[in-house]
N, C-alpha and C positions, 0 to 999 in steps of 0.2 A: 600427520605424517611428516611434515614439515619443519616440527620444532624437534622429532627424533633425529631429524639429520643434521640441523641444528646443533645437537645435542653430540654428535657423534663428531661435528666436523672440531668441536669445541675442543671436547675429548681428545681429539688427535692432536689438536694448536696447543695444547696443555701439555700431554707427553712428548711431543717435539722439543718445546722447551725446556724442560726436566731432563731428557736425554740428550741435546744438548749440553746444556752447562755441568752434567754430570760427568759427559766425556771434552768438556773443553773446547766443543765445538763453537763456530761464529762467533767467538771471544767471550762465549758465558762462560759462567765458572758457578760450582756452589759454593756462595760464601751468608753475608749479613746481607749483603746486596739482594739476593733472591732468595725467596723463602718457598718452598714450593706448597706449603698451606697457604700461605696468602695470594699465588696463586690461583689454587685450587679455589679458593673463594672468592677471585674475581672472577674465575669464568663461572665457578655459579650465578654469579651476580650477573651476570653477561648475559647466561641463559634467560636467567627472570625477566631481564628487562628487554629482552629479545621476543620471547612467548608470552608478555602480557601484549606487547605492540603487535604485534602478530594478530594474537586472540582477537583485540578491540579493533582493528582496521573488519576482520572479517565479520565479526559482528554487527559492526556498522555498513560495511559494506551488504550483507543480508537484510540488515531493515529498511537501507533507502531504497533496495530493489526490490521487496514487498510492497512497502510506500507508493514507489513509482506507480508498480502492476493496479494496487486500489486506485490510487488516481485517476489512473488511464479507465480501468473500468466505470469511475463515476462520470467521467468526461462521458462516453458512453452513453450512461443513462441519462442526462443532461441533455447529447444531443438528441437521443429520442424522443425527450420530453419536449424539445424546441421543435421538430416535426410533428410532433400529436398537436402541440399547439395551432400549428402552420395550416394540421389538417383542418381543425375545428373551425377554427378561424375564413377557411375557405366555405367551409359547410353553413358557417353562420349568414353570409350571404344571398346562400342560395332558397327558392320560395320550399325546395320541398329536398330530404335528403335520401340519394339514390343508392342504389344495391352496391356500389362501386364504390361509393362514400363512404357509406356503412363498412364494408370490407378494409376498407385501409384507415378510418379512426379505428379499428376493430381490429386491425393487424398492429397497429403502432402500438395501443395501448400492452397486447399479450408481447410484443417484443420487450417493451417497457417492462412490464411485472415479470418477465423473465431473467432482462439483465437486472433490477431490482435483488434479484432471488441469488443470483451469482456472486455480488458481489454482496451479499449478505454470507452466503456461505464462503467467501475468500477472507471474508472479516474475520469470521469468528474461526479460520486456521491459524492467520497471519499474528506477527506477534504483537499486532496493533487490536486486538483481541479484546482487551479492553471497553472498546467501545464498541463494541457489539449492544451495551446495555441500552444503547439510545436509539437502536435502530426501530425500533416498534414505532415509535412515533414515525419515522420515513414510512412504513410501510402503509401505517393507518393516515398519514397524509395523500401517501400516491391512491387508497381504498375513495378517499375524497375527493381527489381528482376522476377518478375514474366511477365514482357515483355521479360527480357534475356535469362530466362529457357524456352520461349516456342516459344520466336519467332523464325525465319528462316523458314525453311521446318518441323517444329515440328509437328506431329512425325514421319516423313517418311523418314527423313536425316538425317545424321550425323553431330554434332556439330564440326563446325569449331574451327580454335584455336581463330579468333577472337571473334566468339559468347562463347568459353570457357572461355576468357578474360573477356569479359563484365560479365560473369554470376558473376564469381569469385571478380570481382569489385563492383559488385550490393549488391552481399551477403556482402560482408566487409562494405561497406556505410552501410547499412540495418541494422546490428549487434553493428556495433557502435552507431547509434542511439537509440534502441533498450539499449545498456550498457551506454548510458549516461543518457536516462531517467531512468536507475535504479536506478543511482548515485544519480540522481538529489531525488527520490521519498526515497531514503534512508536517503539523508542529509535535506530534507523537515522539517520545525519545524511551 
């Protein structure tokens, strides 16, 4: 709508000056001096290079504020994961893991594979859409994280150091995937 009125204010600053030096106004005159084709083909020229900078600011402007929105959403699931960790991590201490324990690694984790799920379906709108192909591997790392926080005797046993290994391994894959699609959704053009 923008480049119409553009277009129209143009059109007006063009006939002004035409009618002008037509009737000898503001000291124009038609002569060699102004040619009203050449002109006319600078304010098209005017236009063009008015509605390509126009076009490309708003364009740009739409993708770093997609960009942003995924970022802020993987911040999100990051910090979730930095809580589920916090939780497990409390749990690993303890001789036996209680009803209340259970409920909140068990609440983190389904908050996690929901924002997980969100910003998988934000990806594959956004015009950063592309890398949507890589996202399976997140999904099937956070399935691996979330096989190591709950398998064994979960929640009636104590985590081993080897189920403590695996978790601590799952979460670092998981995170790094996780920080290199941000990378990737940051440096996206």
């Amino acid at each position: 709508m923008r480049a119409l009125w553009l277009a129209l204010v143009l059109l007006a600053g063009f006939c002004a000056v035409v009618l002008s030096a037509r009737y000898c106004l503001f000291g124009f005159y038609l002569n060699l001096e102004i040619k009203p084709v050449d002109l006319g083909i600078l304010t098209v020229n005017l236009f063009i290079a008015l509605f390509l900078t126009q076009y490309f600011h708003e364009r740009a402007t739409n993708l770093r504020a997609e960009k942003d929105l995924l970022i802020s959403d993987l911040r999100d699931v990051l910090a979730d994961l930095k809580s589920s960790r916090d939780t497990l991590s409390a749990c690993h201490d303890a001789s036996r893991i209680n009803k209340s324990d259970k409920k909140a690694v068990l609440s983190v984790l389904r908050r996690t594979a929901n924002r997980i799920g969100h910003v998988e379906s934000a990806l594959g709108m956004s015009q950063c859409s592309a890398l949507i192909k890589g996202f399976d591997d997140i999904t099937g790392a956070y399935l691996e994280y979330k096989a190591a926080a709950t398998g064994g005797g979960f929640p009636f046993k104590i985590y081993s150091q080897d189920q403590i290994s695996e978790q601590e391994r799952t979460y670092r894959k998981l995170v790094t995937k996780l920080n290199a699609l941000l990378f990737q959704i940051n440096r996206h053009s």
